[in-house]
N, C-alpha and C positions, 0 to 999 in steps of 0.2 A: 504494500500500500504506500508506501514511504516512497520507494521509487519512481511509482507512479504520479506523484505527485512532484516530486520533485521535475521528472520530465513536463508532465503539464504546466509548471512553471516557468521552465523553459522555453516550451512551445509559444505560451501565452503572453511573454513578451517580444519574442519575435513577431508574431502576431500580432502584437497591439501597435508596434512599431511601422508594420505595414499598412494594415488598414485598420486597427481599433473596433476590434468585433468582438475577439472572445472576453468574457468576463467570468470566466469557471468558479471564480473563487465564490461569487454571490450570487449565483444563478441557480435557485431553487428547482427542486425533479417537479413535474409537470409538462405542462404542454407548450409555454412559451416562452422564447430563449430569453434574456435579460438583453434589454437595451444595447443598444452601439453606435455609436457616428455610423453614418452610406459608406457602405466599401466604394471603391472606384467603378467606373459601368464598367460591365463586363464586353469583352472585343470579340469579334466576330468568330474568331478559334472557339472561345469560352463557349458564347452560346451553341453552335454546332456540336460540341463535347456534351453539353448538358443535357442536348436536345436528343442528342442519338442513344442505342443501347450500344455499350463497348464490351470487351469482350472479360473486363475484369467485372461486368457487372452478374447481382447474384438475381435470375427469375426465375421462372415460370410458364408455362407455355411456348408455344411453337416462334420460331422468327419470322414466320409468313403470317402470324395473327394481322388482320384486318385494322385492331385496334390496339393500341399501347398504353400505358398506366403504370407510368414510375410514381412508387410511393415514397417519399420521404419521413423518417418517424426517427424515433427518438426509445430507446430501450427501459426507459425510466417513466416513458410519457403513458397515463393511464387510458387515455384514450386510442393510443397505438396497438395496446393492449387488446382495447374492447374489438375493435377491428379486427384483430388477429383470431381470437379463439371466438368471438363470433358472429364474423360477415364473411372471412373471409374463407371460411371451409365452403360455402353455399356457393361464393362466387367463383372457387376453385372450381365446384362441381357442374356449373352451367356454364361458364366461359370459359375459364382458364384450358381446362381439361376436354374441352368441345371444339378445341383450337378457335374460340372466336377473339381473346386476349392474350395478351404477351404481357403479364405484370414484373415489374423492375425492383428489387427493393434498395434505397440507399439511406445511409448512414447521417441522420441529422442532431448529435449528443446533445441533449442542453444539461448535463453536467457530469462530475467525473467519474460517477457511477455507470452511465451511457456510454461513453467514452470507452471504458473499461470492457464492458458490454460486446458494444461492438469489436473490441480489439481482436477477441476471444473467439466470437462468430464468425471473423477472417482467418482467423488462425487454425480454425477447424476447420479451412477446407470448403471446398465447393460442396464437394458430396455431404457436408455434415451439416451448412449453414443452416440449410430449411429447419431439418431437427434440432438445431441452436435456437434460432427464433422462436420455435415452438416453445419451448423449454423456458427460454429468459420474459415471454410472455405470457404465456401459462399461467409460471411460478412468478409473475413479477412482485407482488407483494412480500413474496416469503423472501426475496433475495433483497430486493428494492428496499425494503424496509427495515433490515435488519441495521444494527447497530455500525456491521462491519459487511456493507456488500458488498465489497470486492471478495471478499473471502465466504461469504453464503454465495455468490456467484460462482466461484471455484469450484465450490462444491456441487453445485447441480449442474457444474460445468460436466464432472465424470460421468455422468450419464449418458452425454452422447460423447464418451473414447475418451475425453482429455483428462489427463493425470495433472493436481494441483502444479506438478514439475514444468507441465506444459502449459498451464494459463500463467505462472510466474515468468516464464521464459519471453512468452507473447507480450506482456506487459513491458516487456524491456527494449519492443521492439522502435528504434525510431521512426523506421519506413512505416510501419502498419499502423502507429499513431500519425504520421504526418499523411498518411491514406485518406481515412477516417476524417480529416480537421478539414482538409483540401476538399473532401466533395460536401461538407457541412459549406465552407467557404463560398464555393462555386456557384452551389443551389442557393445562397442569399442574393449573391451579382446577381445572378439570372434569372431568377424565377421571383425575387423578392421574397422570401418565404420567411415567415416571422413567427408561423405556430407549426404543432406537429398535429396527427396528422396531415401533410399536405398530400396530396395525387396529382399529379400532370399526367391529364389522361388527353391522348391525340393532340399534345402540346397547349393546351389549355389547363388552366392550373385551377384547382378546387380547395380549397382549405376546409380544415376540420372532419372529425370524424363523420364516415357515412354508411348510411345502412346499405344491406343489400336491394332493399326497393330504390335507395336513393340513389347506387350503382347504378341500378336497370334502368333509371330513368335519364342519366345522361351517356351510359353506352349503346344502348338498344338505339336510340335514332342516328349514332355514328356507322352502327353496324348496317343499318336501311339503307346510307348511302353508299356505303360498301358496296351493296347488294346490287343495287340501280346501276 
């Protein structure tokens, strides 16, 4: 935990040096990050990068899906949560898995518990992430709220393979944190994004949590045009 902190440290004056974004230190777990000065606009690479799926990124469904839905969330966020264990198994079952969506998920921490989170669910691996997610949103109260969740995170980390040896190692990592910070970064230029759940679904951006009817009501007339 010590270390971890010590690099966020680090990170976060680099960072604030640049553009004056992160504020880890006082940014309560929830859904919205703590205030910042405007990063600089984002340049025409930026948005192209943000707008496309790449190939580090972790989803779901076919790449000839019709319709696209990067989510942005946050691993500490309760509402990222509700979404996860329950819209998002319905929406797996009628879009995702009917090849009519390509859903994206990336990394938006709003504090150092999330941070930590996410480091963990890249370090596991493509094949493991989905079952990380599962797992860290699931259990999010049980780990989230624990006195020491980096270390109740550890622990429910071994459920899917990672031995505490291996989330301390991950935690040490600078690329996998400066990963993590950089597409938090990114999706601010770009997207403007100020709470978590966000979705940029067919590059329109939707905030806050949605239900499954509230899915089918702005994918279903995307997919009509598809169709025509």
């Amino acid at each position: 935990m010590r270390n971890i902190l010590i690099i966020l440290g680090a990170v976060a004056v680099l960072v604030v040096a640049g553009v004056g974004v992160y504020q880890w230190q006082s940014t309560p777990r929830g859904s919205t990050p703590a205030p910042g000065p405007a990063a600089r606009a984002a340049s025409a690479e930026e948005i192209a990068r943000a707008r496309a799926i790449g190939d580090d990124d972790f989803t779901l469904g076919t790449a000839d899906a019709p319709v696209t839905v990067i989510e942005y969330a946050s691993f500490t966020c309760p509402h990222c949560a509700n979404f996860h264990v329950e819209q998002l198994p319905r929406i797996k079952a009628e879009y995702i898995d009917t090849g009519k969506v390509r859903m994206a998920f990336r990394d938006f921490p709003l504090d150092q518990a999330a941070l930590a989170a996410a480091m963990v669910a890249r370090c596991a691996g493509k094949d493991r992430h989905a079952a990380m997610l599962g797992l860290f949103f699931t259990r999010q109260q049980a780990w989230g709220g624990a006195a020491d969740p980096i270390t109740a995170m550890a622990r429910l980390a071994a459920l899917a393979g990672m031995g505490e040896a291996d989330v301390q190692a991950c935690l040490k990592k600078p690329d996998i944190e400066k990963a993590v910070l950089d597409q938090r970064l990114l999706a601010e230029k770009v997207f403007d994004i100020e709470a978590t759940p966000t979705f940029i679904i067919n590059g329109v951006k939707h905030s806050g949590n949605i239900t499954f009817d509230e899915f089918k009501k702005k994918v279903d007339p995307l997919l009509a045009k598809t169709a025509k």
